[in-house]
N, C-alpha and C positions, 0 to 999 in steps of 0.2 A: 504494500500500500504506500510506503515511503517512496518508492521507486517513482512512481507517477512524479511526484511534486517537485522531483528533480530536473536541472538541467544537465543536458548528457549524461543525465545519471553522476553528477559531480556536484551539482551545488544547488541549495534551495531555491527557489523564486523570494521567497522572504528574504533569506540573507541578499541575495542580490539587492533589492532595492534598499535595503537599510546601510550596503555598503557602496551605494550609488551614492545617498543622501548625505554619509558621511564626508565622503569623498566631494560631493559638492559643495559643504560648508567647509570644508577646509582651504580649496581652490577662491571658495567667496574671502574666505577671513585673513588669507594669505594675499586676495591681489587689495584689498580694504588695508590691510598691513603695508605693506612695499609700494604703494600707490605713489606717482608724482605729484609732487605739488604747484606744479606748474599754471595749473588752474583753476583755485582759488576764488571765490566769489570774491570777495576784498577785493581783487586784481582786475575783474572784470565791472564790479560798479565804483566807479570811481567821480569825486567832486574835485575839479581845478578850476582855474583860471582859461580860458578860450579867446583865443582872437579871430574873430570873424569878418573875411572881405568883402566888401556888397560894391556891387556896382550899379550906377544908376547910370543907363544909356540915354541922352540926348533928353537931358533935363533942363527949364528954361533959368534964368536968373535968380527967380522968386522963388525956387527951390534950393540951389544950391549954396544961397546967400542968408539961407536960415540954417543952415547947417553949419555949427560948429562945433572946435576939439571942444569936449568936456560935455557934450549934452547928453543927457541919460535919454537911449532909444527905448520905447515898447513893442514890444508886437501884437496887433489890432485883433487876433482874433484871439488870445486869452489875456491882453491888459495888462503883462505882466513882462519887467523890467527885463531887458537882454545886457544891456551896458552901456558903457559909456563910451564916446568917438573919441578914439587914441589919434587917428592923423585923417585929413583929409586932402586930397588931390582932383584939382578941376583943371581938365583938360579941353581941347577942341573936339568935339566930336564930326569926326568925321564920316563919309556918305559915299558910296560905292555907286557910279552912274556909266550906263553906257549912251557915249557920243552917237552923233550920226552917221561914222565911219565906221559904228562897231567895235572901238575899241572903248575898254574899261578906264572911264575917269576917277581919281579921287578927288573928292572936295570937299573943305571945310564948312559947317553950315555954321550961318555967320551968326544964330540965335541961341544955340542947343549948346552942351556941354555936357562928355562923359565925369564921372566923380567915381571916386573909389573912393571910399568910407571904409576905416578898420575899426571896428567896435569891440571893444573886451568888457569881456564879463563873467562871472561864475555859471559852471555847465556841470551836469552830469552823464556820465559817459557811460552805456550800460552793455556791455556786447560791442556791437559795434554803429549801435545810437549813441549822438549825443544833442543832448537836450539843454535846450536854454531859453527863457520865460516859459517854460510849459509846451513847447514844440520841437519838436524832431528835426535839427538843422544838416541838410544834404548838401552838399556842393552839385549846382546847375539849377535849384531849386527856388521860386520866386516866394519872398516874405513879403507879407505887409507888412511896415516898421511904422511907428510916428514919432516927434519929441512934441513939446510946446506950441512948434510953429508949422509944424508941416508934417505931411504922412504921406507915404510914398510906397514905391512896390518895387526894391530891388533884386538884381539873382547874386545869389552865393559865390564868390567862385573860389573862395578859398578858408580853409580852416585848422588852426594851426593851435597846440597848447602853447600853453605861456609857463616857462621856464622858472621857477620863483628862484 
């Protein structure tokens, strides 16, 4: 009657799973043991300092003349502070046109002006989001920003921690 319950006539079905079971809690408590620490939730949520480039393409005077270093920016769709403009640079913004020959003119438009605005501010960085006033900031990505004087809709194109 023992005979049946055997495998190959060599070993119980019982013992086998109790020595499957053992065998797998030792493989679990051994790789939970010897495990790297490589990746650590600490590591992967983390709060810094962020510096964020915004560009605003072919903006008129009344925009870029309310904007200066030191003014704390929001973001309009949760009201809530991103930082402060560390530098800003207004340039010509120029206009890609083709002549009547066909060929590709550049010219300057004598109204418009591109602006690069760098804003820092505290962000948390979760994986490989990071967040700042309450939104998910991407590079290519359009924000609505405002300060005091003006609210605008630039794109990201750059994001960078800040070093303390």
């Amino acid at each position: 009657m023992m005979k049946n319950k055997k495998i190959f006539g060599l070993i119980h079905y019982f013992d086998l799973i109790v020595i499957l079971v053992i065998l797998g809690i030792v493989i679990f408590g051994g790789s939970m043991f010897f495990q790297n620490d490589d990746l650590q939730v600490n590591r992967l949520n983390t709060s810094n300092n962020y510096s964020i480039d915004f560009l605003l393409s072919g903006v008129r005077e009344a925009t870029y003349n309310n904007i200066n270093t030191g003014d704390l920016f929001y973001v309009s769709e949760t009201n809530k502070a991103i930082g402060r403009v560390k530098s800003l640079e207004v340039i010509d913004h120029e206009i890609f046109s083709i002549n009547n020959t066909g060929e590709i003119v550049k010219a300057v438009h004598p109204n418009k002006k591109d602006v690069y605005i760098v804003i820092e501010g505290p962000g948390s960085k979760n994986g490989s989001n990071l967040t700042m006033g309450n939104k998910i900031i991407k590079i290519g990505n359009l924000m609505e920003i405002y300060n005091d004087l003006v609210e605008t809709t630039p794109v990201i194109y750059g994001i960078e921690e800040v070093k303390n």
